[in-house]
C-alpha positions as CSV (number, residue, x, y, z in Angstrom):
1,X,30.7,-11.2,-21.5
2,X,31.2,-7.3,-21.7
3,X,29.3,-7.6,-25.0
4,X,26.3,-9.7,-24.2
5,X,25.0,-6.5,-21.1
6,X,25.1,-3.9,-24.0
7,X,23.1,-6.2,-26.2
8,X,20.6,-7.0,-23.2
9,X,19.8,-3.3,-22.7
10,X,17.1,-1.9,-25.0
11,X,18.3,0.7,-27.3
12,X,15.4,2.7,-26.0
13,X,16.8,2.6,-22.3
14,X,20.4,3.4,-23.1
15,X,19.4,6.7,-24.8
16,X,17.1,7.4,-21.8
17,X,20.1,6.9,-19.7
18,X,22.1,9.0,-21.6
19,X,19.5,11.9,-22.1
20,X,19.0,11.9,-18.0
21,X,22.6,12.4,-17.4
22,X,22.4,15.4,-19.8
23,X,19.0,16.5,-18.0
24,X,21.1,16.4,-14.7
25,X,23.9,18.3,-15.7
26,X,22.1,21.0,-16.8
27,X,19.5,20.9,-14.1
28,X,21.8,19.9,-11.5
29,X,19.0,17.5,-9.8
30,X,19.7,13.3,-9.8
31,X,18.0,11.2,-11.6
32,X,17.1,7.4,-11.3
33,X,15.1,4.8,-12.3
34,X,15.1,0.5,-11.5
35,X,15.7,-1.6,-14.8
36,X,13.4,-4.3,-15.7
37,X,13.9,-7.9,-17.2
38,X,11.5,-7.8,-19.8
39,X,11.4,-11.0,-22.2
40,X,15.0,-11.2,-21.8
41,X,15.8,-7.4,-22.4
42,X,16.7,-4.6,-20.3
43,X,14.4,-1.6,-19.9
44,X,13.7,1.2,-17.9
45,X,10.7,1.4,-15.6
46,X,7.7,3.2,-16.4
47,X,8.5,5.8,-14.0
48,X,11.3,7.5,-12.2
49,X,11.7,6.7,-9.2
50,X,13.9,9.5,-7.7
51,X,14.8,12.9,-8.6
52,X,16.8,15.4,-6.2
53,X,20.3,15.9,-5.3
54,X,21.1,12.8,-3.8
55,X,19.3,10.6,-5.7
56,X,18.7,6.9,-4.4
57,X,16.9,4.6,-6.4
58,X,15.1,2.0,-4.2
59,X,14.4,-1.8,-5.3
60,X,10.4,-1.8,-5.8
61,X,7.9,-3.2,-7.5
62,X,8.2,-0.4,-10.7
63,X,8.9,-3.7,-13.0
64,X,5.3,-4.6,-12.5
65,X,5.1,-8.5,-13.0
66,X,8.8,-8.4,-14.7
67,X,12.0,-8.7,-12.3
68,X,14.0,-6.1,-11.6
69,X,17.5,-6.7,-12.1
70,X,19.1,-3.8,-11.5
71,X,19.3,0.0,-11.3
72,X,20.5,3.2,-12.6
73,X,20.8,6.9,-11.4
74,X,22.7,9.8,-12.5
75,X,26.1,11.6,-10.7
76,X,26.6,15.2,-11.2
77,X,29.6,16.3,-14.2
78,X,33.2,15.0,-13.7
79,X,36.0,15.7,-15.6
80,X,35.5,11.4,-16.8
81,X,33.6,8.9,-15.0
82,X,31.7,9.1,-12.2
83,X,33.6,6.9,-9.1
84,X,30.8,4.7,-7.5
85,X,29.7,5.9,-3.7
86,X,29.6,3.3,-1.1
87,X,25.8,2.9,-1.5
88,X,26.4,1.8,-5.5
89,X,28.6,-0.4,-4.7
90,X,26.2,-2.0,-2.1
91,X,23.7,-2.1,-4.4
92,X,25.6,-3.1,-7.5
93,X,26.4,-5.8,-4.9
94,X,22.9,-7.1,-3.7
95,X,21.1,-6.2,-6.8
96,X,23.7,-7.6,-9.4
97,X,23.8,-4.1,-12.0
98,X,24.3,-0.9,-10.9
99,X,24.4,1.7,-13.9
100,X,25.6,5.2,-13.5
101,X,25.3,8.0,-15.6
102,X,26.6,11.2,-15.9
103,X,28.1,14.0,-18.3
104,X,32.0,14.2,-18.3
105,X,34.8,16.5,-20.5
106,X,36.5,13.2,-21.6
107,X,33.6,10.8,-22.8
108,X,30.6,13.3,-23.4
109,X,27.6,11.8,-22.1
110,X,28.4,8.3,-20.4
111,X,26.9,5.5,-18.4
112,X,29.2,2.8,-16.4
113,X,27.4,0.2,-15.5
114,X,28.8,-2.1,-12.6
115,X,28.1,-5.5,-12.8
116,X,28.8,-8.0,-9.9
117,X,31.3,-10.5,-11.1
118,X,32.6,-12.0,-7.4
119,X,31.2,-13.0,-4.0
120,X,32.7,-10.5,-1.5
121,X,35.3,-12.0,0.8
122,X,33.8,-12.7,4.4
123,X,35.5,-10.0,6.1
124,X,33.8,-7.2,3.4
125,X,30.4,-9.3,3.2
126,X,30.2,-9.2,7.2
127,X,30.6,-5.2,6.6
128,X,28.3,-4.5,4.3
129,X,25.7,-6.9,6.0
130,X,25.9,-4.9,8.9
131,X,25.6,-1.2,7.3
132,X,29.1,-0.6,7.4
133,X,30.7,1.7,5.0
134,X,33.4,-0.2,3.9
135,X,34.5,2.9,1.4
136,X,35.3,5.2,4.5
137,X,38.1,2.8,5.6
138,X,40.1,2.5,1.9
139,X,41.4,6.3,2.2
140,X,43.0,6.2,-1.2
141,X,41.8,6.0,-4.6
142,X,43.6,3.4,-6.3
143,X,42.6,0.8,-3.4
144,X,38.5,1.6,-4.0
145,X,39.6,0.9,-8.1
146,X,41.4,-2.2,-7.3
147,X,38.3,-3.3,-5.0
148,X,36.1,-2.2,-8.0
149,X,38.2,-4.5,-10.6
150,X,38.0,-7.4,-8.1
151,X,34.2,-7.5,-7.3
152,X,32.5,-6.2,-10.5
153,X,32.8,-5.4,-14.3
154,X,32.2,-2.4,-15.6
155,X,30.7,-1.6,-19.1
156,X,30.9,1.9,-20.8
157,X,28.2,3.3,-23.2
158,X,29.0,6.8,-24.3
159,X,28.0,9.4,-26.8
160,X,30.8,12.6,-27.0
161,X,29.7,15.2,-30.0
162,X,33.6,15.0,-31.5
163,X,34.1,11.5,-30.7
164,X,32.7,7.8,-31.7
165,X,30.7,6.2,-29.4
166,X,31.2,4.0,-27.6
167,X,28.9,1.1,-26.8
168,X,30.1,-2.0,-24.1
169,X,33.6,-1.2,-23.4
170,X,34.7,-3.0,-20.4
171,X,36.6,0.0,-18.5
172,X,38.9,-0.3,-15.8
173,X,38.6,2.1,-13.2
């Protein structure tokens, strides 16, 4: 399963998600953009669809006739990757894909792409269906990666100049 995402998303649109996680940190600005099904593949839009420094990238109609199926943005640098905020999650959640990108001292240039795996128990899908921020009430960082591991699967793709890369790693938060 962690396989078949990498080999959905062009090769084109994984080194346009790489590249805008470089462009960001260097220029400090977010970057985003929906991702289309397009004959079975993954590709970007044809356009951004946010830059700034909080970045949101909204579900629209960038796919043209082709479905969009899910989205990806940039974080600024982190020592590895990027933890998802509570409006990724909700989105990984509604849209299905949620890919995230950003440039880190352990894995060089690296997208983690969250992909819904589980239906949200009632209690957190009354929440989030109501605007809640269910990431304010779990104070402590292993308990938001345990509720990561339950609810999605996360892919790595990642280019470091001393190091392989690497290309649909399932990674465990």
């Amino acid at each position: 399963m962690i396989d078949m995402l990498t080999k959905r998303i062009s090769k084109h649109t994984i080194e346009e998600m790489l590249h805008l996680a470089n462009i960001t940190a260097t220029a400090g600005r977010e970057l985003g953009f929906p991702l289309c099904d397009i004959n079975g593949k993954i590709e970007r839009s044809t356009e951004l669809s946010c830059v700034g420094e909080k970045c949101w990238v909204k579900p629209s109609t960038n796919c043209g006739k082709n479905k969009m199926i899910g989205l990806f943005h940039t974080h600024p640098p982190a020592n590895t990757i990027s933890m998802p905020s509570f409006a990724d999650i909700k989105n990984a959640y509604v849209v299905g894909l949620d890919c995230i990108g950003n440039k880190s001292k352990r894995y060089g240039s690296v997208v983690a792409c969250n992909e819904r795996k589980a239906e949200f128990n009632s209690n957190v899908h009354s929440a989030m269906t109501k605007g809640k921020n269910i990431w304010e009430g779990i104070d402590r960082i292993d308990a938001k990666k345990t509720f990561l591991r339950n609810y999605f699967t996360t892919t790595l793709i990642a280019r470091h100049p001393k190091t392989k890369d690497i290309i649909g790693v399932e990674y465990k938060y």
